[in-house]
Backbone as a ProteinNet text record, in pm:
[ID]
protein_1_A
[PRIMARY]
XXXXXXXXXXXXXXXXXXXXXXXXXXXXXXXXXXXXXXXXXXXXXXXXXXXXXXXXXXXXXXXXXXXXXXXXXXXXXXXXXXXXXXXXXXXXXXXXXXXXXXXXXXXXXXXXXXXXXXXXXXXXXXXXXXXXXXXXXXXXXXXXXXXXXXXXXXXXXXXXXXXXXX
[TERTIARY]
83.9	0	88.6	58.3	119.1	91.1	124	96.1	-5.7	-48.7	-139.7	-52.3	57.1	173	206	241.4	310.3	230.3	99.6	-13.3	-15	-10	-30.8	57.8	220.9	324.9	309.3	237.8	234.2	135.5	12.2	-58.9	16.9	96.5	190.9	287.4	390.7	446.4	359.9	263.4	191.8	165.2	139.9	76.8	230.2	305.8	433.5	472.3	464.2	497.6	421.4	294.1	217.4	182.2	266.5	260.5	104.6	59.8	-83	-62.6	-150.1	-161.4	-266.8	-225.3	-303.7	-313.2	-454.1	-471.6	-500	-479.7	-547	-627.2	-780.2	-878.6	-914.3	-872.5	-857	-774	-647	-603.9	-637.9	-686.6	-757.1	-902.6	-972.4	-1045.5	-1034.9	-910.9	-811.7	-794.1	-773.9	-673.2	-818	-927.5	-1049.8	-1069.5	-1138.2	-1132.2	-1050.2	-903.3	-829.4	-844.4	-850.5	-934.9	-1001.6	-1142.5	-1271.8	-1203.2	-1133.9	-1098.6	-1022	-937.4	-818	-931.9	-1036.1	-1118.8	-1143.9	-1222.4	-1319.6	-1193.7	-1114.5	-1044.6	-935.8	-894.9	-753.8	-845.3	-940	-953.9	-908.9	-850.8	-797	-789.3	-685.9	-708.7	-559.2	-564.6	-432.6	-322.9	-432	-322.8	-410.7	-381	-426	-360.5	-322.2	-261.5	-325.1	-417.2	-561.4	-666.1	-777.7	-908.6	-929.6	-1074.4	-1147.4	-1236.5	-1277.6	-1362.6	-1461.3	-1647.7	-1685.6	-1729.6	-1641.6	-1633.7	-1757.7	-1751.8	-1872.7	-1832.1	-1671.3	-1676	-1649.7	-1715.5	-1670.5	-1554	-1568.6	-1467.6	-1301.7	-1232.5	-1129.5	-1030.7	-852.7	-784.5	-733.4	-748.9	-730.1	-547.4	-473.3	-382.4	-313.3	-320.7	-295.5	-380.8	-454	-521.2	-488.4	-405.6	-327.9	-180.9	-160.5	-24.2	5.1	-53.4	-107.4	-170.1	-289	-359	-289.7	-148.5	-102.9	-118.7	-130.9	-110.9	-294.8	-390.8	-537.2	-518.5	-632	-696.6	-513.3	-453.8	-365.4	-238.8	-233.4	-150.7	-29.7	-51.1	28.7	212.4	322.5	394.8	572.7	489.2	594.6	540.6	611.3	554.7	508.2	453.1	436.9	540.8	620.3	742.8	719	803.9	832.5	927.5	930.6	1033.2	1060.3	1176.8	1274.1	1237.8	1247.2	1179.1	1258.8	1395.3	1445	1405.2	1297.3	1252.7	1375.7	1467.2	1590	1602.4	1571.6	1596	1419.6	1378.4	1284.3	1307.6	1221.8	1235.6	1068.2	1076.8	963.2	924.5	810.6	744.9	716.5	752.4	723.6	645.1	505.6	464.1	515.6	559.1	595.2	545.6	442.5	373.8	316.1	367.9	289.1	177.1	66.9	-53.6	-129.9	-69.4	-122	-92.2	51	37.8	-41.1	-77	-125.1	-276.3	-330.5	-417.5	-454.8	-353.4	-338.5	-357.1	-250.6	-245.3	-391.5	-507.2	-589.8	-679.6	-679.8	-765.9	-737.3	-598.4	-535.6	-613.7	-583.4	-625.3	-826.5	-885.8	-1030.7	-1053.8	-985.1	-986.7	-935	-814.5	-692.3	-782.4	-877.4	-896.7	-1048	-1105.3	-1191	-1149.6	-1219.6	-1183.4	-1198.6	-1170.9	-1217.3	-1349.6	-1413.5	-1558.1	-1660.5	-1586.3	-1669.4	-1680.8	-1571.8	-1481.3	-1571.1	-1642.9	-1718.4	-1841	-1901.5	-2028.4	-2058.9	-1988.2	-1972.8	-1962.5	-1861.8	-1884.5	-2000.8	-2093.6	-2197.9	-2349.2	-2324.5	-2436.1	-2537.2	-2623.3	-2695.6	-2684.7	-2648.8	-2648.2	-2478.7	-2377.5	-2225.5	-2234.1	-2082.3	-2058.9	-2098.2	-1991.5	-2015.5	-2203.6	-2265.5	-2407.5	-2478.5	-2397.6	-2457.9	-2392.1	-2306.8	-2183.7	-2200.2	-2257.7	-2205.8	-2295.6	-2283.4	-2311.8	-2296.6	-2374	-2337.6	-2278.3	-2151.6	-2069.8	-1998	-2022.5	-1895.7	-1810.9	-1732.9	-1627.5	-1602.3	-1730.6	-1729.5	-1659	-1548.8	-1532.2	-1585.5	-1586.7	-1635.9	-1569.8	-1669.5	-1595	-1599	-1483.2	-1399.4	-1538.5	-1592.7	-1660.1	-1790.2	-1819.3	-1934.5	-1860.4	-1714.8	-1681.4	-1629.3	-1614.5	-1605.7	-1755	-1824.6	-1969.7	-2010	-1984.7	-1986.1	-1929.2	-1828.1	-1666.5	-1709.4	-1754.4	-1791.8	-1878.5	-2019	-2101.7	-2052.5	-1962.1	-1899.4	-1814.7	-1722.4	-1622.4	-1707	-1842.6	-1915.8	-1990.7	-2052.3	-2063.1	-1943.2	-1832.8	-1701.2	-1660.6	-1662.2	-1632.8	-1764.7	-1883.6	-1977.8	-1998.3	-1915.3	-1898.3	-1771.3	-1645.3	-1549.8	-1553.1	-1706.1	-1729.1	-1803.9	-1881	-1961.5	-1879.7	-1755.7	-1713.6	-1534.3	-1586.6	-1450.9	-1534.8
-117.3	0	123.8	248.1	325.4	427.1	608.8	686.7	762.9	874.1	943.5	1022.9	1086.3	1111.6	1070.2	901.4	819.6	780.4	807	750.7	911	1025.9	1134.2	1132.5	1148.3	1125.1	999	903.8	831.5	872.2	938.8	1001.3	1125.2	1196.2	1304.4	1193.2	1093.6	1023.3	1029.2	1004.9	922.8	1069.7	1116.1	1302.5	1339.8	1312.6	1350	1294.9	1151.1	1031.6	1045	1065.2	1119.3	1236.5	1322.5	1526.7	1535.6	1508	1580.1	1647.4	1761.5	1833.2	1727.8	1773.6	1736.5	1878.4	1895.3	1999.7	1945.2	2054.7	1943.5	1872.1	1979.4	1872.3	1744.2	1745.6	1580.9	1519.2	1529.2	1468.9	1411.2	1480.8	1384.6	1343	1334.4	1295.1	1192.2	1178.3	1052	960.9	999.5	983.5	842.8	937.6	889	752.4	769.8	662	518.1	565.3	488	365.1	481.8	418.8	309	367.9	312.4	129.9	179.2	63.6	-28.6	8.3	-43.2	-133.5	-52.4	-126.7	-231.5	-208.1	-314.9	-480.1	-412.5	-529.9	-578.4	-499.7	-582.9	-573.4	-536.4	-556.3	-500	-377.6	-326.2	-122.3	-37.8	116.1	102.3	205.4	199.5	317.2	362.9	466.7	510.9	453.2	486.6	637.7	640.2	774.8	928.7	924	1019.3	1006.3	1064.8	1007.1	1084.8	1033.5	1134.1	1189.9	1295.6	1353.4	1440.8	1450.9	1545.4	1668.8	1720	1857.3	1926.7	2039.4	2090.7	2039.9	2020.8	2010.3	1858.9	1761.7	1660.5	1591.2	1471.9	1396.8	1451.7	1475.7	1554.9	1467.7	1433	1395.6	1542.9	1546.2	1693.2	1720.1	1636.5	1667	1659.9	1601.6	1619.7	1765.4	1825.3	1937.1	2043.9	2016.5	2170.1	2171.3	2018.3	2034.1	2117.8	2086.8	2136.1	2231	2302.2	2424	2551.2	2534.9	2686.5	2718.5	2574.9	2556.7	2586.2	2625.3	2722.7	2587.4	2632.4	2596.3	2564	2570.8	2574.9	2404.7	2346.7	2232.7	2215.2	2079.7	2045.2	2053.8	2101.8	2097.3	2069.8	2044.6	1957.5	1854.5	1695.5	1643.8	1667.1	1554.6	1543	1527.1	1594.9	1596.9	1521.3	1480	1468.7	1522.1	1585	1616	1591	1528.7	1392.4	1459	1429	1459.5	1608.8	1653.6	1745.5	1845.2	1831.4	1922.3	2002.3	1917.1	1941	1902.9	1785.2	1685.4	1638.4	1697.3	1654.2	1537.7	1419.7	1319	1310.4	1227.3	1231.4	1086.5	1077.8	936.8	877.1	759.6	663.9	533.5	508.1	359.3	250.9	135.6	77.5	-83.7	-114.7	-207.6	-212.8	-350.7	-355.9	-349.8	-447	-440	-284.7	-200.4	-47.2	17.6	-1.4	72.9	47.9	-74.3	-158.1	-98.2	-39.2	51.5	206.4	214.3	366.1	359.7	277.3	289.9	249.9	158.2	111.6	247.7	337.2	433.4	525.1	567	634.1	586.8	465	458.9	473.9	452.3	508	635.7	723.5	864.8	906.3	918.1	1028.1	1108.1	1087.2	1146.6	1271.9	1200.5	1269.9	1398.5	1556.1	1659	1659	1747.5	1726	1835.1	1869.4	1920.7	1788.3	1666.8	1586.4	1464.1	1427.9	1396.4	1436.4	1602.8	1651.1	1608.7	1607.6	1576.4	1429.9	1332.8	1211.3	1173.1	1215.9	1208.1	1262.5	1326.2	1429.6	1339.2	1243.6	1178.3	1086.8	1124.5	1063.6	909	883.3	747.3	739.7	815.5	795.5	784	783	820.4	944.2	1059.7	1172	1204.6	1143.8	1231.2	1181.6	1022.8	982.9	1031.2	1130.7	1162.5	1353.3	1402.8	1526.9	1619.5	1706.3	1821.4	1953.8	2036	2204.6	2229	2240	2372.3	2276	2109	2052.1	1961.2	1950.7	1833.2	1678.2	1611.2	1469.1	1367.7	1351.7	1189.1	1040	1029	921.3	785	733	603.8	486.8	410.2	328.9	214	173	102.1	125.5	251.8	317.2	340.8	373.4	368.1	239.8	142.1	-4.6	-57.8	-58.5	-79.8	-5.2	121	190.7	100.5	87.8	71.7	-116.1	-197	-325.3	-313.5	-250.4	-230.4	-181.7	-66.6	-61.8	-127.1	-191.1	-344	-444.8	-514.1	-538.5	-541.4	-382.6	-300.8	-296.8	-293.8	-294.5	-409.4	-559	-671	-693.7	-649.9	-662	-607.9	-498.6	-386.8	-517.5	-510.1	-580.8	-686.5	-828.9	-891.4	-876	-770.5	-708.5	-706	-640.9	-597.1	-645.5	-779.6	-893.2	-943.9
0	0	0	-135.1	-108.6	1.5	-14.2	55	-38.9	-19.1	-80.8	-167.7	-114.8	-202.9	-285.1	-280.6	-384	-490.6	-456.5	-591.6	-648.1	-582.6	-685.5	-751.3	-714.6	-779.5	-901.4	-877.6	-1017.9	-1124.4	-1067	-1169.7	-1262.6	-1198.1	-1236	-1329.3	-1296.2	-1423.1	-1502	-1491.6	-1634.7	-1694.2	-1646.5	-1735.8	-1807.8	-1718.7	-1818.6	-1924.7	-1878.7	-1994.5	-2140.5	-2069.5	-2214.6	-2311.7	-2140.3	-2176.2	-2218.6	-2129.7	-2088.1	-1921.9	-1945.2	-1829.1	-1728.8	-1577.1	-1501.4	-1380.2	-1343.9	-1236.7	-1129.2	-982.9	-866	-848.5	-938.8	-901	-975.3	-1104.9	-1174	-1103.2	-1072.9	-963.5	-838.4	-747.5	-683.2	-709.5	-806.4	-824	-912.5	-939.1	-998.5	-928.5	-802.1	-678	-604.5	-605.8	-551.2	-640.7	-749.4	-832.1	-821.4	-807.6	-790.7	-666.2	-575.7	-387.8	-455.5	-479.9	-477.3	-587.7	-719.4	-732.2	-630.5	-590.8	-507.8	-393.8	-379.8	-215.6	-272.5	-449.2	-486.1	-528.3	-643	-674.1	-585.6	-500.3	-410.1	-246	-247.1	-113.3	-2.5	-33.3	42.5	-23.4	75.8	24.4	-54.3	-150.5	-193.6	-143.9	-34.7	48.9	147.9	260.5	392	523.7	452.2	488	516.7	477.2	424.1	415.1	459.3	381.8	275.3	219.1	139.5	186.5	158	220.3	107.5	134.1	64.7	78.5	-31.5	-30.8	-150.1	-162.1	-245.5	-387.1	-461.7	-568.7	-607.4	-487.7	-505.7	-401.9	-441.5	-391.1	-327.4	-248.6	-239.2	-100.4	-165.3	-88	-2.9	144	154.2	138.5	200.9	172.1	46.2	-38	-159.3	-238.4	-222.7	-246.2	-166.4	-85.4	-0.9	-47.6	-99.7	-109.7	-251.3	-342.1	-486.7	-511.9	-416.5	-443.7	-447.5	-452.9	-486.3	-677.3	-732.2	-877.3	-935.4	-854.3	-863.9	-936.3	-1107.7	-1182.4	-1314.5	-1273.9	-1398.2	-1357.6	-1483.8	-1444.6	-1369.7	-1277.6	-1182.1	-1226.7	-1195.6	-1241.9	-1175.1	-1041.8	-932.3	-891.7	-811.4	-720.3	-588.1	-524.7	-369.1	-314.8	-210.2	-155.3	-1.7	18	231	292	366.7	500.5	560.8	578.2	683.2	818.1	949.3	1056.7	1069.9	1064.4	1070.1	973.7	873.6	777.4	700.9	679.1	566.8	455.4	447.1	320.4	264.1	155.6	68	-20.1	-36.1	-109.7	-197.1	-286.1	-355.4	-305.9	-256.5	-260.4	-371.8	-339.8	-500.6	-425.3	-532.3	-522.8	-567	-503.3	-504.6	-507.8	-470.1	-543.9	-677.9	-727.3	-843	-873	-802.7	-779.4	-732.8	-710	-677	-800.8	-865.4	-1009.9	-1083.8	-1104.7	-1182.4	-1200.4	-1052.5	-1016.5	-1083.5	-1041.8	-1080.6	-1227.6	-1324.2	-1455.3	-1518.7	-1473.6	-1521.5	-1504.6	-1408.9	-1359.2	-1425.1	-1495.4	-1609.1	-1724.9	-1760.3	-1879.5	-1939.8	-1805.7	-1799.5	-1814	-1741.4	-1723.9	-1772.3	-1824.4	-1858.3	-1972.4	-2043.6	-2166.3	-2113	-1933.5	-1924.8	-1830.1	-1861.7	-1854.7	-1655.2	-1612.8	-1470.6	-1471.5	-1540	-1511	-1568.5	-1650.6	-1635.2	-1488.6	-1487.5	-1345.9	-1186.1	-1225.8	-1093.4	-1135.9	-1234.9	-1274.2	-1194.7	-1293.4	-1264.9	-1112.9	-1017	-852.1	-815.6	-863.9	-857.7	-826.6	-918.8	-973.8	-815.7	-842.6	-691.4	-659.4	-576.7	-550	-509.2	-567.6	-529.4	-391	-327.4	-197.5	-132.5	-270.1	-241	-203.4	-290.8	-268.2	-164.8	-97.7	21.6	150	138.9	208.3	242.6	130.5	114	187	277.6	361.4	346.9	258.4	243.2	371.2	330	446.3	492.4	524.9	545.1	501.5	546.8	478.2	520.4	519.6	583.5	531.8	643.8	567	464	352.8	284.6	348.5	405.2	452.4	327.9	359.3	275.3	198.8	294.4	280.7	184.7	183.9	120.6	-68.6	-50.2	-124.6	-237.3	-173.1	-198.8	-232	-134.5	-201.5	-344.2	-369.2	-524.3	-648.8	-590.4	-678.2	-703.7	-564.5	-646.7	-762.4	-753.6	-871.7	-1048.9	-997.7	-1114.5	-1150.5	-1132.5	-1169.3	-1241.5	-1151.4	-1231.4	-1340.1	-1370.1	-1501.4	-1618.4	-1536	-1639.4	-1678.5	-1614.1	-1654	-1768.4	-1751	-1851.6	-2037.2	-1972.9	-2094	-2121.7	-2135	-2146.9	-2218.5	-2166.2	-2235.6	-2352.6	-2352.4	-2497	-2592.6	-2520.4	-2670.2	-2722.7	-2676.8	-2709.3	-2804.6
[MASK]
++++++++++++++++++++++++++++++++++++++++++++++++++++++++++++++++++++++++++++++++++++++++++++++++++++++++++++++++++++++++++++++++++++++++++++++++++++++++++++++++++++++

């Protein structure tokens, strides 16, 4: 299991690798996606380090969205950093399981092409976490489980589509 760091940092490779922009909020709403798979197919979070929580525009890792919100509305163009306990030495977190990239890249290859005003729509939609979750004015935790319950249904939908169109 990575950190919340180490999975943004791999969504950021892949935006480079392909030189597409990525902004905060596709990012973690990348980030989310990824979760919700990670609960359904491995059974587990792919970064426990953080929750999610809903916010008005959706789904949102908070620390990954403070670490990044100096970059507003315009593409991400550093990583997620750490600070050794003496706050001297910055390192970049990297994921390191296969089975979590493996994650990330499949959640890439679903998304990467969708805009993040479709991205908010889509978390939007009644019945998600977010809309069973979400509170004008606050920022409630989405629990894992609510999000895994989503994320099985759609796996299902996706193994279906999959076989259609083999």
């Amino acid at each position: 299991m990575g950190t919340a760091g180490s999975v943004a940092n791999e969504f950021i490779n892949l935006c480079n690798k392909h030189s597409l922009e990525l902004t905060n909020i596709k990012l973690v709403k990348l980030m989310y996606i990824a979760q919700g798979l990670s609960l359904s197919l491995l059974d587990r979070p792919i970064f426990k380090d953080d929750t999610i929580e809903a916010w008005k525009y959706g789904p949102v890792i908070p620390s990954i969205y403070h670490e990044f919100k100096h970059f507003k509305s315009n593409p991400i163009t550093s990583k997620s950093v750490i600070l050794d306990s003496n706050w001297e030495n910055a390192s970049e977190p990297l994921l390191e399981e296969e089975e979590d990239k493996k994650i990330v890249k499949l959640t890439w290859d679903l998304y990467k092409d969708t805009s993040a005003r479709e991205l908010i729509t889509s978390t939007h939609r009644p019945g998600t976490p977010w809309s069973l979750t979400y509170v004008h004015g606050e920022n409630n935790v989405i629990d894992n489980a609510l999000i895994k319950k989503y994320y099985d249904k759609f796996v299902v939908n996706l193994r279906k589509q999959l076989k259609k169109s083999a």
